[in-house]
N, C-alpha and C positions, 0 to 999 in steps of 0.2 A: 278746591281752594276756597270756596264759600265757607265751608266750617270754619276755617282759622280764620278769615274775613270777620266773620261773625263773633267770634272768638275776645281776637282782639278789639272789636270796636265797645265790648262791652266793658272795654277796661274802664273809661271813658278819657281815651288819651285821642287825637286826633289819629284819625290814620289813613294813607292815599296806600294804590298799587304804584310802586317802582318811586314818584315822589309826587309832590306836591307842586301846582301850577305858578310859574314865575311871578314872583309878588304876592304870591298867599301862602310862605310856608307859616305856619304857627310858631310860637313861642314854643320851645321843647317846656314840655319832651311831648314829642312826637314818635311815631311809626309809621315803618314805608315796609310793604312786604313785596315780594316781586318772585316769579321761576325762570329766574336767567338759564338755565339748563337742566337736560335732563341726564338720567342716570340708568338707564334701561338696562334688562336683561332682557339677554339674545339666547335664544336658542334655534338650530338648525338654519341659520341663516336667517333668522329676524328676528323683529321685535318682540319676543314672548310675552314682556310683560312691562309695562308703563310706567316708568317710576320719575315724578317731579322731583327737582329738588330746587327747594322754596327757601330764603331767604327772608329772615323777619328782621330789618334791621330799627330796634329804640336806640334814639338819640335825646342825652341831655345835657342839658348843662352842670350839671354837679351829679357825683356819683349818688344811686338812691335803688341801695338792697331793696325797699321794700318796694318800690315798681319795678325791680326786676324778681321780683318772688311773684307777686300776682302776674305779670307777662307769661312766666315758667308753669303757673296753674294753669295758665288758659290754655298752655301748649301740652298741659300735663298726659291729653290723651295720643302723642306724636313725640315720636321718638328725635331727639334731637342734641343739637352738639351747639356749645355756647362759646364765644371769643367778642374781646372788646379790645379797644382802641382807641386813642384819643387823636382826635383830630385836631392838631394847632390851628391851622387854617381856619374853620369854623368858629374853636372855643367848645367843642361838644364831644362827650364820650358817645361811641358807637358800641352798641350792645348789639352782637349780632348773632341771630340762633340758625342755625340749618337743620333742615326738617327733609326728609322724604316718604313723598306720600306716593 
């Protein structure tokens, strides 16, 4: 998870794991990546093999292809599936990638 860590911070957008500490979130657009669960293959009655699935969630205030074109290069070497959202409540589109690694 350090790679994508690293990944993303070189976009130069702020970015926390899962989110940001009460009274410091930035001005979007920001990034929050988090591995709320995993997806593992079982064989023989266990774990055979480890598989995260990581959550990159950009949030901003107006839509902006071209920070979600550079977000998608830095993810370019992970395989992944993209859906957005807009969140009334905030005022912020949610761009959110999943990945597993």
């Amino acid at each position: 998870m350090d790679e994508i860590y690293l990944a993303l911070q070189a976009l130069g957008v702020p970015v926390a794991y899962d989110h940001f500490a009460e009274g410091e979130s930035p001005a979007p657009p920001f990034i929050c990546y988090l591995a709320p669960r995993s997806h593992n293959f079982f064989a023989d009655d266990m774990v055979f093999e480890k598989i995260e699935r990581i959550q990159v969630e950009l949030y901003t205030d107006r839509k902006d292809p071209s920070l979600e074109a550079k977000v998608e290069n830095a993810l370019a070497s992970f395989c992944w599936e993209k859906t957005e959202v807009y969140l009334d409540t905030e005022n912020l589109y949610e761009i959110l990638y999943e990945i597993e690694v």
